[in-house]
C-alpha positions, -999 to +999 in steps of 0.1 A: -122+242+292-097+225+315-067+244+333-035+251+317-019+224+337-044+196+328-043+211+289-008+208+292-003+177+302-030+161+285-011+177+253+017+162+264+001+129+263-019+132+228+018+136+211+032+110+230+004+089+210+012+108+180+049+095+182+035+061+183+010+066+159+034+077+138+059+046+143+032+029+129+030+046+097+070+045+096+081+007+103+051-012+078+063+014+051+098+002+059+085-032+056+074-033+024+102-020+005+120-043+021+097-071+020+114-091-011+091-121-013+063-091-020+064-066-049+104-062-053+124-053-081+120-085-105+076-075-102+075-041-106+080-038-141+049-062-149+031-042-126+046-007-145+026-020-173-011-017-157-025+018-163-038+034-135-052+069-144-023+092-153+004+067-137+009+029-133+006+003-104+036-004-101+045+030-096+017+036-073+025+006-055+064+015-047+051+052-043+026+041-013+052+030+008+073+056+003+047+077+009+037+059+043+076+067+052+076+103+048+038+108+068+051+082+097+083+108+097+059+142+094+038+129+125+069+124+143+085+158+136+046+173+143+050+156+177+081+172+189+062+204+178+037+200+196+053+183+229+080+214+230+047+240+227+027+223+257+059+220+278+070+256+267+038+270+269+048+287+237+017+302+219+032+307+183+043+266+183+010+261+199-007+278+169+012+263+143+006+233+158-031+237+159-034+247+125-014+220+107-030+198+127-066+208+111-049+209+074-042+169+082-074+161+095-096+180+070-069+162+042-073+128+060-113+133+059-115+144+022-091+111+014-115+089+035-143+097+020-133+099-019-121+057-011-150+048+001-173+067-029-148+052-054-135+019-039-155-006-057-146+015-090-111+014-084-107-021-080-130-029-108-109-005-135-077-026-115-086-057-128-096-051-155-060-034-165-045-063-148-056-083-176-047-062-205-015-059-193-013-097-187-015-096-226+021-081-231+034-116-211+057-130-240+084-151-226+077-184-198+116-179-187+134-153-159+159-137-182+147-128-217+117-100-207+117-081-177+079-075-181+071-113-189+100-120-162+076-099-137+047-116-142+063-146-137+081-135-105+043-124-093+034-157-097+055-173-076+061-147-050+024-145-040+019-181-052-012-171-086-018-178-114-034-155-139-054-126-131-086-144-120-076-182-107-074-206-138-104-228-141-097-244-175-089-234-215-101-205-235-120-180-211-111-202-179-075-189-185-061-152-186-030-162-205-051-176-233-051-142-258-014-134-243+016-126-267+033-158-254+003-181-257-005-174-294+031-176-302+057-191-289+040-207-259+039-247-258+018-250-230-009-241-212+000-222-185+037-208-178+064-232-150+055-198-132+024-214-122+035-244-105+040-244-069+074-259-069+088-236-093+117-211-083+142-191-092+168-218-091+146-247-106+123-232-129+136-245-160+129-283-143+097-276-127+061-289-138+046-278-167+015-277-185-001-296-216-014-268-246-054-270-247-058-298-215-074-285-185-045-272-164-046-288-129-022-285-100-015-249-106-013-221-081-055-220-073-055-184-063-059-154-090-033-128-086-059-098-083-070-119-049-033-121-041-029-086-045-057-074-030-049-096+001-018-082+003-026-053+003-058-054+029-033-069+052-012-039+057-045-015+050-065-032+078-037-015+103-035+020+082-074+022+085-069+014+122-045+040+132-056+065+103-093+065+120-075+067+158-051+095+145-083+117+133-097+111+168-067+125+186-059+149+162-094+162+174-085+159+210-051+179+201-067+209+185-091+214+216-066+207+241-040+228+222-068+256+217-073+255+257-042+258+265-034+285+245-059+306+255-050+304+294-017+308+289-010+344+305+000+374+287+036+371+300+043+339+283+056+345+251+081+320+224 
């Protein structure tokens, strides 16, 4: 074990990371609610339609960074608890410290290792609702449907088309067996589609002929859009999640040291 004053400072250090770390939980968590070329407002309620086990993705989706917000702010208070223990030398924040730090990491771990069992299953049962929700899509406009306005707005914020990218008619095209298509659509694919279209132009943008093979359309499915959107910001979380469990490892030990050489006179 190393001598209170290494353990201490060394502490002092570790949370010092910790604050850090958990400015990078904070700010992307930040980011994406206020992100609004990303899932805002105008998407969520397409999104609120895709089951995801007892809740939605939409939901899930605005509940993540919110989520990301309050951990980014629990590591920072954790921090301060454990920077005024080491610099105290108080034993009862020290053990506090100590154990809420193990509750994390064994949480952390458990979380870790239920993604990576259930990843691929996850993302399979995601597309898969993607689609069916697709199916509710009954209005190519940004004003009658909030849920067929959402798809639309999905579209052209992460610039997709369909849940899988459109190769052609019938099976080549998720919008095919959708509300709008077998009624009231006249074409093939909705202006949401076309790269040019926006908010402001979308009634005068391209569109596409019924039962041709679309071309010119967004090439990329949405579920790749997604996904990419959300492996951008995950790359980083995986980053710091795995560096968090290593000093959270190096706090308990150090924390555990320094506590136990603390002399009997020092009490909170």
């Amino acid at each position: 074990m190393c001598n209170p004053k290494c353990s201490k400072v060394a502490l002092i250090v570790i949370n010092i990371i910790f604050i850090l770390l958990g400015l990078g939980l904070l700010i992307p968590g930040i980011l994406v609610i206020i992100n609004d070329d990303g899932i805002n407002e105008k998407v969520l309620p397409a999104l609120q339609t895709v089951d995801f086990g007892v809740s939605n993705f939409g939901d899930l989706a605005k509940g993540l960074s919110i989520t990301l917000i309050v951990m980014g702010s629990f590591v920072l208070v954790l921090s301060l608890l454990g920077g005024c223990g080491a610099c105290c030398e108080a034993k009862l924040l020290l053990t506090i410290y100590s154990i809420v730090v193990v509750i994390l990491f064994l949480g952390k771990l458990v979380i870790v290792v239920l993604w990576i069992v259930f990843k691929a299953d996850v993302e399979s049962k995601l597309k898969a609702e993607m689609k069916t929700g697709l199916l509710k899509f009954t209005n190519d406009d940004l004003t009658t449907h909030e849920v067929s306005t959402g798809w639309n707005y999905l579209n052209m914020n992460f610039k997709c088309c369909g849940i899988d990218a459109v190769t052609g008619t019938g099976a080549g095209n998720d919008y095919t067996n959708s509300a709008w298509y077998t009624g009231s659509g006249t074409d093939e694919l909705p202006k949401s589609c076309c790269p040019s279209a926006t908010s402001s132009s979308y009634t005068s943008t391209c569109s596409f002929t019924k039962s041709a093979n679309p071309t010119g359309q967004h090439s990329q499915g949405c579920y790749d859009a997604l996904k990419e959107f959300a492996d951008k910001y995950s790359i980083a979380f995986i980053c710091v999640g795995v560096f968090i469990l290593l000093v959270e490892v190096a706090a308990v030990i150090f924390a555990c040291s320094l506590c136990k050489n603390i002399g009997k006179d020092h009490v909170v």
